[in-house]
C-alpha positions in Angstrom: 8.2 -40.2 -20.9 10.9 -40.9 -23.7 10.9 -38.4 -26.9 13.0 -39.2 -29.8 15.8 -36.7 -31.0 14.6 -34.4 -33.2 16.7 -32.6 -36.0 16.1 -30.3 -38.6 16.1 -31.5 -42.2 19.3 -30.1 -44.0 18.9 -26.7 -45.6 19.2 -25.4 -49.2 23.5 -24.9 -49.8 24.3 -26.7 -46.4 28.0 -26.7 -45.9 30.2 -29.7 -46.6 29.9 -32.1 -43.2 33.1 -31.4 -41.8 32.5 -33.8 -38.4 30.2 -37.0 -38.6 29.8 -38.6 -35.4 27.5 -41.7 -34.9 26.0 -43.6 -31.8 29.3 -42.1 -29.4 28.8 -43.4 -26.2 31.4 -42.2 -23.5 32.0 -43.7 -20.0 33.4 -42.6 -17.2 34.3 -45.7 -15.1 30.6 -46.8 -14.5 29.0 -43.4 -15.1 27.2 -43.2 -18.7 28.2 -39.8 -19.6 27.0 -39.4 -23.4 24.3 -41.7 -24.6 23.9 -42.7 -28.3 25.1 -39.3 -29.7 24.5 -38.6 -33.2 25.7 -35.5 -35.2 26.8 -34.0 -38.3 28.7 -30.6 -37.9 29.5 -29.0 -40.7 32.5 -26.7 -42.4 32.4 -22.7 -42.2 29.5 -22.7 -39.7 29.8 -22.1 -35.9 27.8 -24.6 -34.2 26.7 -24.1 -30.5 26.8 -26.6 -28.0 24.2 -25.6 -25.1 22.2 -27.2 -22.3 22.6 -27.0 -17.9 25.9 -28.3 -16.1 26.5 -31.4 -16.5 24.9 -32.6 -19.3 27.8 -34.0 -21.3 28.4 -31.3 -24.0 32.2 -30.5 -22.8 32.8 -33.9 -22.6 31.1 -34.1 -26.2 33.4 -32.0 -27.4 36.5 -33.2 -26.0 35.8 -36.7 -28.3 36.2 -34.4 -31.5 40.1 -34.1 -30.3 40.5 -37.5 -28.5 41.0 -35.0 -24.9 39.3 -37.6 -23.0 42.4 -40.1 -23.9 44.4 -37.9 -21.1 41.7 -39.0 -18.4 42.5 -42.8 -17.4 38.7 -44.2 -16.8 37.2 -42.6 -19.7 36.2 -44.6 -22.3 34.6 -43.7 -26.2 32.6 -45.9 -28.2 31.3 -44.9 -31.4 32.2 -43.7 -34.7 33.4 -40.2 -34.8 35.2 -39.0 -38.5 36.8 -35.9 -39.5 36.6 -35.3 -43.5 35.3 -39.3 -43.5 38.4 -40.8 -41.7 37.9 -42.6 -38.3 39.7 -40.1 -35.6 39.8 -43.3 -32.8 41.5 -45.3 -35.6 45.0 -47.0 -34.1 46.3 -45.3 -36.8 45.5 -41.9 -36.0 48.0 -39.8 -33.9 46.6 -37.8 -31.4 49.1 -35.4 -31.6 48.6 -34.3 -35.2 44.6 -34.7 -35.3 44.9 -31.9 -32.3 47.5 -29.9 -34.7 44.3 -30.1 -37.3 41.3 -29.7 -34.3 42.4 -27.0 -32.1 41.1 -26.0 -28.7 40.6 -22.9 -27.0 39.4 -23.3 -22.8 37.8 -22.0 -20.5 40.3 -20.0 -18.4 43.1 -18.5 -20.8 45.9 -20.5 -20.5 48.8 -18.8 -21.9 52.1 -20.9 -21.8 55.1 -19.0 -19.5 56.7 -17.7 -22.5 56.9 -14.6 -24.7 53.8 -13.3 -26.8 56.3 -14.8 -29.8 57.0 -17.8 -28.7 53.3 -18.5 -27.5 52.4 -18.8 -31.2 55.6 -19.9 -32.4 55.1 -23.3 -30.2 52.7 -25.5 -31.9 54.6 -24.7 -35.8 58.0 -25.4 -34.6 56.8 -29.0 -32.8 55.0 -29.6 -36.2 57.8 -28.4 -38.4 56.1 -25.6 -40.2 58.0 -23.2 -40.7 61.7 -23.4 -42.6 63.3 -20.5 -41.6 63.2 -17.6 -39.1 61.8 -15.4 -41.4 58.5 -17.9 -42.1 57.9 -18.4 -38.4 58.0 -14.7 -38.2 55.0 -14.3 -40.5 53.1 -17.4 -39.2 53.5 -15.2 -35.8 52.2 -12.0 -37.6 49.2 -14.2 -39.5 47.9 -15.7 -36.6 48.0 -13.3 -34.3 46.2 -10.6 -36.8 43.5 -13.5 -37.0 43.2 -13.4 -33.4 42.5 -9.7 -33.5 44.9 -8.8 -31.1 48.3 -8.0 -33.6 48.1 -4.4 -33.2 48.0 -4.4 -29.1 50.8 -7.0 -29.1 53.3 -6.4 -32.2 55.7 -4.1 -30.1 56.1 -6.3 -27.5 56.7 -9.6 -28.7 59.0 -10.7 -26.1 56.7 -9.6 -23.5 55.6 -12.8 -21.7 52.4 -14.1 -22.8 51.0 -14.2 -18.9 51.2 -10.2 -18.6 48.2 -9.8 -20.9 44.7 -9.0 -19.4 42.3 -11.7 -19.7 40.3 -10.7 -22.8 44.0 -10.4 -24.7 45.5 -13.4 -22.9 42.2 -15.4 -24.3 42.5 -13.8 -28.3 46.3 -14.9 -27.7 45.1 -18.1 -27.1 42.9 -18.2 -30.1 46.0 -17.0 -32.0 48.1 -19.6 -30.6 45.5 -22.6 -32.0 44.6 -21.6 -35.5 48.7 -21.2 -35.7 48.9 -24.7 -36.7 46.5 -24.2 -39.4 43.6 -26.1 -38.0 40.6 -27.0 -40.1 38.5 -27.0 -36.8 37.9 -24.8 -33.8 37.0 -26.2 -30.1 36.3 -23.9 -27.9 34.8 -24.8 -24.2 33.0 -21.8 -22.3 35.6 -19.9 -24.1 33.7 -16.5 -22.8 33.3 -17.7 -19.2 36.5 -15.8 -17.3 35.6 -12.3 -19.5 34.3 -9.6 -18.8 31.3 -8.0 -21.2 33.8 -6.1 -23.3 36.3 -8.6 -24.2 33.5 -11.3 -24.3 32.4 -9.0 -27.3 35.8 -8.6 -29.2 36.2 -12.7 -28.8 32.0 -13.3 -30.2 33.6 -11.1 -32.9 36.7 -13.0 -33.8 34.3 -16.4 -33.4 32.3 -14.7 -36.1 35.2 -13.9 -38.7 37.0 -17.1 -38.3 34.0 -19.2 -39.2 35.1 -18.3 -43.0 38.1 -20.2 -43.0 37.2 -23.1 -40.0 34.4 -24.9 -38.9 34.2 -24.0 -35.4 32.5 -25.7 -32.6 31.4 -23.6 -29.1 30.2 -24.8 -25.9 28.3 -22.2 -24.0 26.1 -21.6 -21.0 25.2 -18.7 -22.1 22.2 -19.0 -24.4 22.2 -15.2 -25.6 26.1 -16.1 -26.8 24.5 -19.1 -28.5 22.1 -17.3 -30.7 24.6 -14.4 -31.4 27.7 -16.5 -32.5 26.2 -19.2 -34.1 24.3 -20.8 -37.0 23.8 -24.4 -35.6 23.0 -25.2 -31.9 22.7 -28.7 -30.2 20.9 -28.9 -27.1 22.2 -31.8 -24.4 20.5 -32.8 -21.5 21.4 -35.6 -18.9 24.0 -36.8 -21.4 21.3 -37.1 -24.7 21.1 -34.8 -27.6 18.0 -34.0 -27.4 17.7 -31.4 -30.8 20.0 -30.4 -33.2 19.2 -27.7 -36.1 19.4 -24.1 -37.0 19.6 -21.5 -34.2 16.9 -19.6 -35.4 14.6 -22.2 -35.4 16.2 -23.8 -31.9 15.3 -20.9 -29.5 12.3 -19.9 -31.5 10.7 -23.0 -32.4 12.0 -25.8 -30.7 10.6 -29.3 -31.5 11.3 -30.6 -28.4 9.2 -30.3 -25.0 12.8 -30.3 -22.8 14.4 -27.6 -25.6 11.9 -25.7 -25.0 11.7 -25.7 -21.2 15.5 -25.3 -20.9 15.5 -22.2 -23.3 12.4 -21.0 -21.1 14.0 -21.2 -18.0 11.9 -24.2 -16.8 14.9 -26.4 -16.4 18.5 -25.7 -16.1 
């Protein structure tokens, strides 16, 4: 049986659309991995990517930062647009639309440097910063917004890798909203945590949704309804619903929402 994908009519004071993507199709060689993908994500609002293993919503989200142009037999068709302009454009340079659509994954992945120059990376390569002096409070901003300044600010030069996971991972966060990103991406972002330092990242997720649109893939569907507002369900490379997360997990629309978020498939 075929169902239609069902959304949720837009809401009273809905956010500017931030991200408008329209019939993407990805393929990996012969495998069709996302199938006539439509969505609208929108600014200030965390939006939740959820469904089992496999069903296309990392590789989803790695076409909002053209990250599937690193793997050879991957191929995006589509219309994908960030504030209205076309981000697979000839154009467009990969390397700035990932200065303005960060990415945060799965394992924390630190660079071999210091704590400083961690954050300091991605504004010196995009020429930022003027003096010593402004890197140094770029360092300080970013790394307050990752919530993790006061456990790091007397060790600077400490290497980034000596961290423990949960810090290395708010580090990491640091590190991509110190370009000053308009988007978040983060993939499974929680996965390699522990309970405590999942909760201090759900946290920082929920305080950097006032100044970025931010966009999660999860497995976890309890993470999904704490951290977000919007949640799209995938399944067997489809997006099957799409609407508020509320209304997802309580109400779905969709017979194969509602047997994934029962536990019926998965």
């Amino acid at each position: 049986m075929m169902y239609d994908i069902v959304k949720v009519g837009a809401m009273p004071g809905q956010n500017d659309i931030k991200f408008a993507a329209k019939d993407v199709q990805v393929y990996y060689g012969d495998n069709h991995a996302i199938k006539d993908v439509s969505v609208s994500i929108e600014d200030k609002t965390v939006t939740a990517f959820i469904g089992p293993s496999g069903c296309g919503k990392s590789t989803f989200l790695r076409c909002l930062n053209r990250m599937n142009d690193t793997i050879d037999i991957c191929r995006v068709q589509g219309d994908i647009r960030l504030d209205g302009q076309d981000i697979y454009d000839k154009r467009v340079d990969p390397v700035q639309l990932r200065a303005k659509v960060g990415m945060v994954f799965q394992k924390p992945n630190p660079f071999p440097k210091s704590i400083y120059d961690n954050i300091a990376y991605g504004p010196r390569i995009h020429g930022l910063a003027r003096s010593k002096a402004e890197l140094d409070e770029i360092v300080e901003k970013s790394l307050r917004r990752g919530a993790i300044w006061d456990e790091v600010k007397d060790r600077l030069l400490a290497p980034g890798t000596g961290l423990s996971g949960g810090q290395q991972q708010r580090l990491c966060i640091a590190r991509a909203i110190a370009t000053e990103p308009e988007v978040l991406l983060m993939d499974e972002p929680c996965s390699a945590l522990d309970p405590i330092a999942t909760g201090q990242v759900e946290e920082l997720i929920d305080e950097l949704r006032e100044s970025y649109s931010v966009v999660i893939v999860t497995h976890s569907m309890q993470q999904a309804a704490r951290v977000s507002q919007k949640t799209a369900f995938f399944h067997l490379g489809n997006l099957v619903e799409y609407g508020e997360t509320g209304q997802i997990f309580t109400n779905p629309l969709d017979p194969r929402t509602e047997s994934y978020i029962t536990g019926r498939i998965g």
